[in-house]
Each structure stands twice: as structure tokens, then as C-alpha cells.
Short mmCIF file of the C-alpha atoms (twelve columns), coordinates in Angstrom:
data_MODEL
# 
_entry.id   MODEL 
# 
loop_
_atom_site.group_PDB 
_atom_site.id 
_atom_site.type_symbol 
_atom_site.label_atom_id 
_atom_site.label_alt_id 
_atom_site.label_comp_id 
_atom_site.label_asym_id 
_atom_site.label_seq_id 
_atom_site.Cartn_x 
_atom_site.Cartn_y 
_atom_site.Cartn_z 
_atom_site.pdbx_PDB_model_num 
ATOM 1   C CA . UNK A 1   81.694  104.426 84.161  1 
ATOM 2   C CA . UNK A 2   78.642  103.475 86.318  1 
ATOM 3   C CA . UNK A 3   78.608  100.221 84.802  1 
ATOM 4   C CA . UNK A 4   82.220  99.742  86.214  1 
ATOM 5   C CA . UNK A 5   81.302  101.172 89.824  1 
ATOM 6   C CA . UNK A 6   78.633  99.035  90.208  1 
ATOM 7   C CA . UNK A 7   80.857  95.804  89.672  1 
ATOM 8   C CA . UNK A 8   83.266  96.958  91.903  1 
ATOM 9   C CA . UNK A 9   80.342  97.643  94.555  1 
ATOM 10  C CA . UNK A 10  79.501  93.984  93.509  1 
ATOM 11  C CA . UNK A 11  82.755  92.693  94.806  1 
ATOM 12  C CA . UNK A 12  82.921  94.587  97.378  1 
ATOM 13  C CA . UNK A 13  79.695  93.604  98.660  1 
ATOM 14  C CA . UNK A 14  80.872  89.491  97.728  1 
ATOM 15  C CA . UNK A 15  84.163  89.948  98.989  1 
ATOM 16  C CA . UNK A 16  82.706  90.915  102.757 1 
ATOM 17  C CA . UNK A 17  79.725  89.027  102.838 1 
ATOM 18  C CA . UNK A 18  80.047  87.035  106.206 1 
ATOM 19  C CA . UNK A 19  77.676  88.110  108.613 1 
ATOM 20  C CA . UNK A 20  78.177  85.181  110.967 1 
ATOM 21  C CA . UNK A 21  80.384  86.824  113.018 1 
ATOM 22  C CA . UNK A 22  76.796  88.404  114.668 1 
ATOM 23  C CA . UNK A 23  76.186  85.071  116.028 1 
ATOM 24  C CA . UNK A 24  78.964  82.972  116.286 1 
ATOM 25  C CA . UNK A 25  81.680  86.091  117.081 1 
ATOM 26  C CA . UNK A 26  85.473  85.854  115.302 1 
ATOM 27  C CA . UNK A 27  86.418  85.674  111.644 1 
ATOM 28  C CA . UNK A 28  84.825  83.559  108.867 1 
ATOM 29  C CA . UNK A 29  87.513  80.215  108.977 1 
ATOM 30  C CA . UNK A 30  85.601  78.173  106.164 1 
ATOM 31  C CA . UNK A 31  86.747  76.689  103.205 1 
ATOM 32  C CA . UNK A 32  86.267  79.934  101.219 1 
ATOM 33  C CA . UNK A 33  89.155  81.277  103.615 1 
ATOM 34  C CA . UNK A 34  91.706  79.007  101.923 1 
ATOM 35  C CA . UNK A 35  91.806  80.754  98.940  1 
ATOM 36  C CA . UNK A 36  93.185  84.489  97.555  1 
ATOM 37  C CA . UNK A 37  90.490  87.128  96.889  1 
ATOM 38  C CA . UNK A 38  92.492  88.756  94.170  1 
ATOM 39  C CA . UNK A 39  92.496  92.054  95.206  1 
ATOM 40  C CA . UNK A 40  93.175  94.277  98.815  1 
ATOM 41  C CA . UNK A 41  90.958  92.887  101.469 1 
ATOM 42  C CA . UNK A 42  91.970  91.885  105.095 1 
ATOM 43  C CA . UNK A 43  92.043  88.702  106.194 1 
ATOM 44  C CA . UNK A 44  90.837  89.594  110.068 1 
ATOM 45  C CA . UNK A 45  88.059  91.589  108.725 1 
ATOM 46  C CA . UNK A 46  84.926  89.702  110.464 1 
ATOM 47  C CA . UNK A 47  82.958  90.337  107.107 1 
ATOM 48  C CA . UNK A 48  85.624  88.593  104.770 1 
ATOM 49  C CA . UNK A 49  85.179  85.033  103.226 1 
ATOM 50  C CA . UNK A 50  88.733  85.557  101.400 1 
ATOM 51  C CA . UNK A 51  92.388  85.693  102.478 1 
ATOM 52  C CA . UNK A 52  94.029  88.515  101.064 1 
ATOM 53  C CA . UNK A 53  97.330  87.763  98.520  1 
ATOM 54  C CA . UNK A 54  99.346  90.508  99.958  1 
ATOM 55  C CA . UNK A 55  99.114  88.844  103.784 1 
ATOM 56  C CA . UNK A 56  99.941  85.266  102.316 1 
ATOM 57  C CA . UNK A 57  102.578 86.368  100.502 1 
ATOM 58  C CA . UNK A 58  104.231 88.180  103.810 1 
ATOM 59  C CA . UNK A 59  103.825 85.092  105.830 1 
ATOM 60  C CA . UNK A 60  105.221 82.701  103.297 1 
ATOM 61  C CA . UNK A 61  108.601 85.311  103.897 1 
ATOM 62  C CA . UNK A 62  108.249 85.075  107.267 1 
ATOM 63  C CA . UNK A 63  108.125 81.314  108.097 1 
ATOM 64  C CA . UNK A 64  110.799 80.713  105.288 1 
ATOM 65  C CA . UNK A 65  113.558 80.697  107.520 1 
ATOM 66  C CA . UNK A 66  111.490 78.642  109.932 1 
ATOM 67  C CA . UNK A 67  110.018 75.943  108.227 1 
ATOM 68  C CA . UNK A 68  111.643 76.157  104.647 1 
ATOM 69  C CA . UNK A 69  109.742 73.031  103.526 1 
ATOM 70  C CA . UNK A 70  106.441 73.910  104.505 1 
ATOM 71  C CA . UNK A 71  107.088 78.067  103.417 1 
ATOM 72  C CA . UNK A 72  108.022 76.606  100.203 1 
ATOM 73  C CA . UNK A 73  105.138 74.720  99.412  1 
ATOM 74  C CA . UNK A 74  103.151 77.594  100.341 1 
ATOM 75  C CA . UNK A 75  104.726 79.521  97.949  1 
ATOM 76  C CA . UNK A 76  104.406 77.393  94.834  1 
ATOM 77  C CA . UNK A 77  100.365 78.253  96.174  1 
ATOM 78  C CA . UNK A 78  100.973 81.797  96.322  1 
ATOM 79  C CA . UNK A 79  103.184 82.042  92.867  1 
ATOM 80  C CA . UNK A 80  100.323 80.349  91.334  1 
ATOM 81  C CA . UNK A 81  97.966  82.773  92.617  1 
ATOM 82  C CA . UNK A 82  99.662  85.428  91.512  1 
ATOM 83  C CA . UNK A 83  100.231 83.907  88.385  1 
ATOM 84  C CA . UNK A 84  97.043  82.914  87.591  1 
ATOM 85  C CA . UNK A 85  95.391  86.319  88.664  1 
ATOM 86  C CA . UNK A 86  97.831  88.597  86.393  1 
ATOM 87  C CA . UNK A 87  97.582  86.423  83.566  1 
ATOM 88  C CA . UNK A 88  94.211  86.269  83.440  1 
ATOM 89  C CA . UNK A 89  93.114  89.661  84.532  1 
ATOM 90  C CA . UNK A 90  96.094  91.694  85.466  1 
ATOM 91  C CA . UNK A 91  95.223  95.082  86.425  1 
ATOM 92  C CA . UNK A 92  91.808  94.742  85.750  1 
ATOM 93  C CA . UNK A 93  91.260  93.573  89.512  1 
ATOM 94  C CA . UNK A 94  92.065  96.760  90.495  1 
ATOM 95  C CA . UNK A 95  90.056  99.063  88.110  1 
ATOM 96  C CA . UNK A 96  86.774  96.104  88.883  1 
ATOM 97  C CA . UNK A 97  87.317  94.320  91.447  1 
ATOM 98  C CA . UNK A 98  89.187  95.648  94.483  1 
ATOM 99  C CA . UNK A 99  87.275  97.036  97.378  1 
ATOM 100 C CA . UNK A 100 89.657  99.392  98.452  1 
ATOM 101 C CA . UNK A 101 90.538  101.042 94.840  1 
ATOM 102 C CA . UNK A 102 86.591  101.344 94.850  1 
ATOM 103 C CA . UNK A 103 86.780  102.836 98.122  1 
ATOM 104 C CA . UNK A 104 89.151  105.597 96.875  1 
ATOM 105 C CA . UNK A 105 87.031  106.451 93.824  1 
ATOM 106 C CA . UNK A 106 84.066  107.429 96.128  1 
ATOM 107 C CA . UNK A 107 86.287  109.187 98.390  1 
ATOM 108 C CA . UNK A 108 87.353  111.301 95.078  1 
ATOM 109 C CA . UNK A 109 83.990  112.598 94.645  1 
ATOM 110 C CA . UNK A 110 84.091  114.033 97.643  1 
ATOM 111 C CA . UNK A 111 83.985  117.785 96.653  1 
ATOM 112 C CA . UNK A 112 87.470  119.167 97.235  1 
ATOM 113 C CA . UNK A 113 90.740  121.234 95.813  1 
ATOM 114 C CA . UNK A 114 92.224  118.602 93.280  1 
ATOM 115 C CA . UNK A 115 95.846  118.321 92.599  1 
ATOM 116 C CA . UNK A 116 98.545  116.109 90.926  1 
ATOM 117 C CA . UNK A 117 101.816 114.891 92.259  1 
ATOM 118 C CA . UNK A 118 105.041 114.035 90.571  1 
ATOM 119 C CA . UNK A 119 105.267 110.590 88.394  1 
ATOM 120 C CA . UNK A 120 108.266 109.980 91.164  1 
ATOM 121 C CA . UNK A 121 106.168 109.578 94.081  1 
ATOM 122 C CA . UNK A 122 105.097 106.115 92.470  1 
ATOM 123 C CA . UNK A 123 108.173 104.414 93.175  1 
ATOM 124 C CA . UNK A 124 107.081 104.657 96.960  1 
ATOM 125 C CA . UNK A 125 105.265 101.466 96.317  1 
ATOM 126 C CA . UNK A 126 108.363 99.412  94.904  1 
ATOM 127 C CA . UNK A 127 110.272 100.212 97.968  1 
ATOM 128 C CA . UNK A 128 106.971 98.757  100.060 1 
ATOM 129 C CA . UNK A 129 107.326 95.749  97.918  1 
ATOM 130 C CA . UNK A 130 110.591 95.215  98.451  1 
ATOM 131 C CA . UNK A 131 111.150 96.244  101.639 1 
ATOM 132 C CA . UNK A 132 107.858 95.595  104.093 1 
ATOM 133 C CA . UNK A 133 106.305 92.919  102.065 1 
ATOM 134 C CA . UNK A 134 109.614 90.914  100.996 1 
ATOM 135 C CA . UNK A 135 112.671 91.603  102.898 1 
ATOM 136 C CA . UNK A 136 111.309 92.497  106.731 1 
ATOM 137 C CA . UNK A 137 109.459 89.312  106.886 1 
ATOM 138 C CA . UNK A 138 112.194 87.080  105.665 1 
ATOM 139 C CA . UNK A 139 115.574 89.154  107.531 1 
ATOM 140 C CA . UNK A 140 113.685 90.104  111.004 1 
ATOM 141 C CA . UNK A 141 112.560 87.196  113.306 1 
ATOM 142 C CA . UNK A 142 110.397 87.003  116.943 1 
ATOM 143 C CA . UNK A 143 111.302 84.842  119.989 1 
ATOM 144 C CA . UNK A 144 109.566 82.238  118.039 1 
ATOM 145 C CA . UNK A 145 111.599 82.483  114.713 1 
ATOM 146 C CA . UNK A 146 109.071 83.738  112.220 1 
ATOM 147 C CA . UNK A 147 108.701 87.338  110.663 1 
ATOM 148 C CA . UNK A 148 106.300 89.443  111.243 1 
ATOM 149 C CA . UNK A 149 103.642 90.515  108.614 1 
ATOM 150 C CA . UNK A 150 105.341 94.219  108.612 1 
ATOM 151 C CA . UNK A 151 103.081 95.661  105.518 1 
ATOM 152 C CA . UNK A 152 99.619  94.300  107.654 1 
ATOM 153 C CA . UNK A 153 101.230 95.686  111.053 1 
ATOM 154 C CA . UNK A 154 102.816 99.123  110.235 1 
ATOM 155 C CA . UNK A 155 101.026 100.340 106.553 1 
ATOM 156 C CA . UNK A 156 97.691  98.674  105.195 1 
ATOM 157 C CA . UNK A 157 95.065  101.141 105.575 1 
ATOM 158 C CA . UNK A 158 92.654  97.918  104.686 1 
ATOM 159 C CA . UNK A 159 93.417  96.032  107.695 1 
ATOM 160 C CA . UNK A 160 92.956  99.392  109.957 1 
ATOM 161 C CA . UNK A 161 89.757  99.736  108.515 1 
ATOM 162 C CA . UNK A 162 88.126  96.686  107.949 1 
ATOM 163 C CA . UNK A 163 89.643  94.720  110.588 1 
ATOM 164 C CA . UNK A 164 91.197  97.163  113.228 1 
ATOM 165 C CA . UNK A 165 88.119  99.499  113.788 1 
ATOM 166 C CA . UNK A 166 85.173  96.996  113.268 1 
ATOM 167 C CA . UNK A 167 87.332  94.532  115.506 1 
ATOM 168 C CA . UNK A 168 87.144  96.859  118.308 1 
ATOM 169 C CA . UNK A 169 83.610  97.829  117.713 1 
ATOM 170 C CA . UNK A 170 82.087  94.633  118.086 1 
ATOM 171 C CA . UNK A 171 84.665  92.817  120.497 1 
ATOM 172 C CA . UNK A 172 85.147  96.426  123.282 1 
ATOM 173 C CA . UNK A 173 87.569  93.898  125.121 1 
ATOM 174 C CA . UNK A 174 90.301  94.234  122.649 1 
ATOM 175 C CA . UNK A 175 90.496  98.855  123.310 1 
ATOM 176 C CA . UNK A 176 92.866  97.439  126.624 1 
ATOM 177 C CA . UNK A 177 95.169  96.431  123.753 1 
ATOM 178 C CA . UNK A 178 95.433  99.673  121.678 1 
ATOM 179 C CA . UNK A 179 99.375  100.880 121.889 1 
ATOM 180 C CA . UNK A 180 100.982 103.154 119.407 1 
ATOM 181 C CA . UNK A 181 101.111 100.837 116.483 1 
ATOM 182 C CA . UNK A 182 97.264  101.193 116.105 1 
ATOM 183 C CA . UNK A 183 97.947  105.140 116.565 1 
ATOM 184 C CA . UNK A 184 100.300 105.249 113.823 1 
ATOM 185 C CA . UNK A 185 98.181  102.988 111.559 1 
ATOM 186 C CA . UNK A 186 94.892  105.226 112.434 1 
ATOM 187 C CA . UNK A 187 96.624  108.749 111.632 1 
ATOM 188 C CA . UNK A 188 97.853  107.050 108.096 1 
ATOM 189 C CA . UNK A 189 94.947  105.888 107.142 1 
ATOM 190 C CA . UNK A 190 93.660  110.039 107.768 1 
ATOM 191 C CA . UNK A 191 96.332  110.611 105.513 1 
ATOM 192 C CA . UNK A 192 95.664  108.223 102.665 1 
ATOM 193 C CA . UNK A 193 91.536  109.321 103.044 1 
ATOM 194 C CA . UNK A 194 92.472  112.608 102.594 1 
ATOM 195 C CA . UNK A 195 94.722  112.361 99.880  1 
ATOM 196 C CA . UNK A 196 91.926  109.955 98.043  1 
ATOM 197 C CA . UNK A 197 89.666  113.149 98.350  1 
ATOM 198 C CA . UNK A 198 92.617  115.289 96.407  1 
ATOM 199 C CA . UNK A 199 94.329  113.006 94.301  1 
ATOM 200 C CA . UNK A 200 92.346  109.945 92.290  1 
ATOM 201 C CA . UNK A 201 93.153  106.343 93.717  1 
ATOM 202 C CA . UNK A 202 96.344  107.814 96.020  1 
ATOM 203 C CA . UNK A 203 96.864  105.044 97.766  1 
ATOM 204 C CA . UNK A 204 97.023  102.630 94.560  1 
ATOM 205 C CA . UNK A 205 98.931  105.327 92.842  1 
ATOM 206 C CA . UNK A 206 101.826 105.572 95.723  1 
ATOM 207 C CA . UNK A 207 102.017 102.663 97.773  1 
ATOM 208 C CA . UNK A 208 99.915  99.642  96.641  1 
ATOM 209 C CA . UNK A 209 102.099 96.808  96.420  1 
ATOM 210 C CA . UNK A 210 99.670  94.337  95.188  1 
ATOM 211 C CA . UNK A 211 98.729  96.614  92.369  1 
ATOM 212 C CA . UNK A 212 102.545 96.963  91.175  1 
ATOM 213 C CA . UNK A 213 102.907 93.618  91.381  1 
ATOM 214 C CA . UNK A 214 99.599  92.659  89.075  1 
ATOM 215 C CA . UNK A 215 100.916 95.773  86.974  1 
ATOM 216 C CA . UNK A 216 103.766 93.453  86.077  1 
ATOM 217 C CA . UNK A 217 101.711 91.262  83.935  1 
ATOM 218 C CA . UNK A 218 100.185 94.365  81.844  1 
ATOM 219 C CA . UNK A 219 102.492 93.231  78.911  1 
ATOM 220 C CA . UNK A 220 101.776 90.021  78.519  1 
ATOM 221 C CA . UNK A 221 98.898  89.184  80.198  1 
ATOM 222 C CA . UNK A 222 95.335  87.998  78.438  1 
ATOM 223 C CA . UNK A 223 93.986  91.035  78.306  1 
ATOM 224 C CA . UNK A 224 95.734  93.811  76.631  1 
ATOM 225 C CA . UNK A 225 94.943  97.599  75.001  1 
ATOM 226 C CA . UNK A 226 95.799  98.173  71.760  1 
ATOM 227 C CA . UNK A 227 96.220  101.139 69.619  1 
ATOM 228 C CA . UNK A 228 95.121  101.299 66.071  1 
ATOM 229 C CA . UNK A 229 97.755  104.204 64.642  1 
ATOM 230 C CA . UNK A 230 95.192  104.499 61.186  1 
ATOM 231 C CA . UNK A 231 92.020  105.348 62.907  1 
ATOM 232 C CA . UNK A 232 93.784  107.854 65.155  1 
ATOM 233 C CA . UNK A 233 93.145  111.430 64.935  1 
ATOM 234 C CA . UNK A 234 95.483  112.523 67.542  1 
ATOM 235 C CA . UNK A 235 93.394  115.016 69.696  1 
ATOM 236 C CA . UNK A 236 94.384  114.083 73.204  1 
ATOM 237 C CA . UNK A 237 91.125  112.742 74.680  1 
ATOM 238 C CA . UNK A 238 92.471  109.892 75.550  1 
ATOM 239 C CA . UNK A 239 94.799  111.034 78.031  1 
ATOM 240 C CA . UNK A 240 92.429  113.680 79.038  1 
ATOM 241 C CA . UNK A 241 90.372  110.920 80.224  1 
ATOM 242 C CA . UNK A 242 92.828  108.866 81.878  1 
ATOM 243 C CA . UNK A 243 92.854  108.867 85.962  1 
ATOM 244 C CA . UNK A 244 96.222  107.496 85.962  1 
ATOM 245 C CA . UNK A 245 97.287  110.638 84.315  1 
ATOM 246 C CA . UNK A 246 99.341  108.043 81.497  1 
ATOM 247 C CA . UNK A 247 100.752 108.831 78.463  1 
ATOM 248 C CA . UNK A 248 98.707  107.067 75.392  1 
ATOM 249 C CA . UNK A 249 99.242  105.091 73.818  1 
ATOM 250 C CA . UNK A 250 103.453 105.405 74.878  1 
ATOM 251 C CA . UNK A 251 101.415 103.354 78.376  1 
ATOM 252 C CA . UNK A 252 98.559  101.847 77.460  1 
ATOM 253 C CA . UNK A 253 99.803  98.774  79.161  1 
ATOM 254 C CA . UNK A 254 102.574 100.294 81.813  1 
ATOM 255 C CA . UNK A 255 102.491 99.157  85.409  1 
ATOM 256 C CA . UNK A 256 100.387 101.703 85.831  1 
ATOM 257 C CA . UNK A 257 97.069  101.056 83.899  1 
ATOM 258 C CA . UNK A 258 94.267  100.106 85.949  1 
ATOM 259 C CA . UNK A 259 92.462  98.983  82.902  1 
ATOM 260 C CA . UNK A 260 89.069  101.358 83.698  1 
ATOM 261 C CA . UNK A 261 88.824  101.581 80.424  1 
ATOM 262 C CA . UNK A 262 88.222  104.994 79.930  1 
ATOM 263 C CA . UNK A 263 90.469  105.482 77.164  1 
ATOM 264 C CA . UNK A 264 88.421  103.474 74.988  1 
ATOM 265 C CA . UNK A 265 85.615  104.851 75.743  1 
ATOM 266 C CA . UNK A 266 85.779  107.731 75.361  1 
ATOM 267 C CA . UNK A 267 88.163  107.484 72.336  1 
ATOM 268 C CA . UNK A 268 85.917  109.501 69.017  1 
ATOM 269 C CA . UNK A 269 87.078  106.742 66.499  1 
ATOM 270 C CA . UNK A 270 87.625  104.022 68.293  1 
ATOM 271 C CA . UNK A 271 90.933  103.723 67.635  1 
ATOM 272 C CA . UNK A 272 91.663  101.529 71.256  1 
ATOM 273 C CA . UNK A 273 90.468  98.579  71.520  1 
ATOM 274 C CA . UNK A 274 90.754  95.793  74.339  1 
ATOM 275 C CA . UNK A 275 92.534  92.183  72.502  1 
ATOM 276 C CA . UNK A 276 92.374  88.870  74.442  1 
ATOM 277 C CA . UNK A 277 95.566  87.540  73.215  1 
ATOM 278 C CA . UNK A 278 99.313  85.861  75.464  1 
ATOM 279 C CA . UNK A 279 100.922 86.632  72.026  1 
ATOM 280 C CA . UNK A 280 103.847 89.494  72.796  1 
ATOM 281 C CA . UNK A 281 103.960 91.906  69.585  1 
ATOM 282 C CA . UNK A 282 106.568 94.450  70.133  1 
ATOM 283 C CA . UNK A 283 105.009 96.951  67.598  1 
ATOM 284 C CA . UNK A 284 102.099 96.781  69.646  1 
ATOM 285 C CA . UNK A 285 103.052 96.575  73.142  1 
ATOM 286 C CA . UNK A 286 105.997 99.049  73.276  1 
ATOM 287 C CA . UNK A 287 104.773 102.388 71.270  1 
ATOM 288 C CA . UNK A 288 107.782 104.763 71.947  1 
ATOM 289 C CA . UNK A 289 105.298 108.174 72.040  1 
ATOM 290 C CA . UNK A 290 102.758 109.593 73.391  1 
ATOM 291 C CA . UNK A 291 99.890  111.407 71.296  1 
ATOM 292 C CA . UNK A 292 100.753 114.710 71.944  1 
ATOM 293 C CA . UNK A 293 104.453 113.182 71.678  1 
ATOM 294 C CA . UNK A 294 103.232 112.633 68.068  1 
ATOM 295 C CA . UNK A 295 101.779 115.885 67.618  1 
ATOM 296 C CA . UNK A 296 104.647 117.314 68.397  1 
ATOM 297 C CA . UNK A 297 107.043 115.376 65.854  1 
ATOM 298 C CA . UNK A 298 104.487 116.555 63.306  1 
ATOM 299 C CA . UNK A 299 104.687 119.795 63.599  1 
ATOM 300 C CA . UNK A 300 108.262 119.585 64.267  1 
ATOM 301 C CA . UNK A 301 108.652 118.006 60.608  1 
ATOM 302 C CA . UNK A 302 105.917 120.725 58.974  1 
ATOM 303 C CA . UNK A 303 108.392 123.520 60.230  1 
ATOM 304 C CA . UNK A 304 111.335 121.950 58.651  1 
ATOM 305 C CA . UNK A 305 109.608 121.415 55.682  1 
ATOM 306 C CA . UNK A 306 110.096 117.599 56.099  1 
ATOM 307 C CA . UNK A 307 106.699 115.516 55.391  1 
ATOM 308 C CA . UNK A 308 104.958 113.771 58.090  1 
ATOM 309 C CA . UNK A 309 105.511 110.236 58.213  1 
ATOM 310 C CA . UNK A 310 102.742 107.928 59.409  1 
ATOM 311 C CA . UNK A 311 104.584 105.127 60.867  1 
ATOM 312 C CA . UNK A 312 104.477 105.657 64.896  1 
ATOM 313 C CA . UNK A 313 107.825 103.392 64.869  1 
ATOM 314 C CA . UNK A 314 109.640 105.987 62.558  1 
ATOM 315 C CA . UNK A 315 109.462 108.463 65.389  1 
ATOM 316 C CA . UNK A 316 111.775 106.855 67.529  1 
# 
């Protein structure tokens, strides 16, 4: 666990690690700028050497209507991207690398009343996706005939913070431009620190769209959880130990697996381990139970006087 918070402190740390805005004033524009840190990090933010996916990915909507040759050349950039960063790592970024998931683990130690919310609160995020990020950009134009970067203006709590307050603190000429927009974005990111002090990683949990979309690869990307059924003693630790609240191993690699790792480490026998294989094996990669699922077929059996059956596919 430390090990992991001090690589995502690591990132963090790389991720904003332009201080020439002290002496030259604006945002870092160098080559570095070109490319896609992979996880949540603003673009504007003086300290950032990165673009952020999430931004490139709304402007490539935006100008598609526009300038359809050059959008779509930008998006063979930004498919690759994303490509490239769930194959390879998938979730992972978020669990390691991004500065704002490591942000809301910090805020979670804050001592505080926690609580759980319901499993359906996690669609929020799909309809963020799908509307804000994908369909606003591309459907709604300006004067000029490009979208606007909806997601950036009206939701991300990382461009409020990083690039909206320590904008205004080092440039005090931009406060004559604060309207309700910044209002609005300042009173949700209260919202979303708050409910990181109750509930671990809310933000990622409800409306992260980058994280769904990197949760897409969790199937079939390099990196992948298994479950060994024989070394299994079924006692729950697992999920006690998962901050994602998932069912293992029924979602060792759902959407929603962050891929901290604490299953397997904390696992008694070992019976999770972390494969580097693209191979897809269905008797691996969709387990139709949970553990206490299992449990409960057992003892379901015992009662009927029907013997257990070891197989995890014969429960379904």
C-alpha cells in the first residue's frame, strides 16, 4: 500500500513538474505538451508538461464538424493513445499513476463518517462520457463553428483546481473574468472533496470518464487478475479488502477495478495472481460468482444433501 502511494506521489510530482511559469509566466508549450499524460491532469495547469487525454479527445469532437480532415487525423492520434494506454496498462493508471485518484485517496484519510452508495450511482459516469465528452462537443457549435470542451468547462474538478485556482493566484488580472461558470465549477469541486473524505475515490467511482473508458480494456488488456479456484479457501478477504467494494473474483477485471492490487495482497494463499498475457480465456476472464456467491451454493448443496462440486463453472 505505501509502496503504491508513493508511485502515485511520483507521478504526480512528474506529471506537474514545470516551474517555468515563475519566470517566463503562461503554460509549459514544449514538446512534452504534444503528447497524452495517461491519466486526469489539466492541460492549463501552469505546472503541467502533459496534455490531458480527456481534453484532446473533447476537442477532436468539437472541430469535427469544422475541419473533418484535420479532426480526423487527430483522432487516429487520440485512438492510438487510448489504445496504447489500455492495452498496456489499463486501469492500472488510475490505481498508480493518476494525480487526481491519488488526490482522493489522501482526502479519504481524512478522519470522517464513512459510507457506501448504491452500485447505480456508477452509471453517472457513462452518461458524462457520452454526453459532455462525446455528443456536446460534436452537436453544439460557437460563432466560430467548433464545440466547446463541455466536460473541461462545466465538470472537471482537475481543471478547477489545478488550472482555475492557481491561474488566478499567480495571474490576479484574470478575478475581472470570474462569472458563474467558475461558481458552479468551485461549489462541485466542494462537493466531490467532500464526498472523497466519505466515500473512497468518489469522483473515479461516479463520474470519471477517462477511468470508464481505460476500464474498457480490463478484459483484454496486458495485464490481467486471475483467480486460481484450487488454492482458494473462500473466506472473503478479498473483497473485504477491495476499495471498489467488487465482487471477487465474479470482477476481478470489471470496468471497475483500479488494479491497487489489494486483493492479492492481501489474499492468505495466494490464490490471485497478476498474468501479463492479450490471450482472452473465457474460464478465466468471466467467473459467473462471487466468493461468498460460492459460499453460498455450498451450503445451499450441504442442506440438500447434494455434494459440493468444485468446478466454479458448474455453478452457473
Amino acid at each position: 500500500m505505501r509502496k503504491r502511494i508513493f508511485i502515485q506521489f511520483l507521478f504526480a510530482l512528474w506529471a506537474n513538474s514545470y516551474f517555468g511559469f515563475l519566470i517566463k509566466g503562461g503554460i509549459y508549450t514544449g514538446k512534452l505538451k504534444n503528447l497524452c499524460f495517461p491519466g486526469l491532469n489539466c492541460y492549463s495547469c501552469p505546472l503541467a508538461i502533459m496534455a490531458c487525454p480527456l481534453g484532446v479527445l473533447q476537442h477532436v469532437m468539437g472541430t469535427l464538424r469544422a475541419l473533418p480532415q484535420v479532426a480526423l487525423k487527430a483522432a487516429l492520434y487520440v485512438l492510438g493513445t487510448f489504445l496504447f494506454y489500455g492495452l498496456f496498462l489499463g486501469r492500472f493508471i488510475c490505481g498508480w499513476i493518476c494525480p487526481f485518484g491519488f488526490l482522493q485517496e489522501l482526502l479519504y484519510r481524512v478522519p470522517s463518517p464513512k459510507i457506501s452508495l448504491p452500485r447505480a450511482t456508477r452509471n453517472i459516469k457513462i452518461l458524462l462520457l457520452i454526453f459532455l465528452v462525446l455528443l456536446l462537443p460534436l452537436v453544439l457549435q460557437g460563432e466560430a463553428g467548433y464545440g466547446e470542451v463541455w466536460f473541461c468547462r462545466l465538470f472537471c474538478p482537475a481543471g478547477t483546481l489545478e488550472a482555475g485556482f492557481l491561474n488566478l493566484l499567480i495571474e490576479p488580472q484574470l478575478r475581472t473574468l470570474i462569472g458563474l461558470v467558475f461558481y458552479w465549477k468551485t461549489f462541485l469541486l466542494g462537493i466531490i472533496f467532500l464526498g472523497s473524505i466519505t466515500y473512497f475515490r468518489f469522483f473515479c467511482k461516479l463520474f470519471c470518464p477517462l477511468g470508464l473508458i481505460y476500464g474498457f480494456f480490463n478484459k483484454v488488456g496486458l495485464f490481467r487478475l486471475r483467480w486460481q479456484e484450487e488454492k482458494c479457501i473462500r473466506c472473503g478477504i478479498c473483497e473485504k479488502f477491495c476499495p471498489m467494494e467488487l465482487k471477487i473474483p465474479k470482477e476481478l477485471n470489471s470496468k471497475e477495478c483500479i488494479r491497487c492490487l489489494n486483493c492479492l495482497n492481501s489474499c492468505p494463499t495466494k490464490s490471485i495472481v497478476l498474468n501479463t498475457s492479450f490471450r482472452f480465456e473465457k474460464e478465466l476472464d468471466f467467473i459467473p460468482l462471487s466468493v461468498a456467491e460460492m459460499r453460498y451454493e455450498t451450503r445451499r448443496k450441504e442442506t440438500r444433501g447434494t455434494p459440493s462440486r468444485k468446478n466454479h463453472s458448474k455453478f452457473s
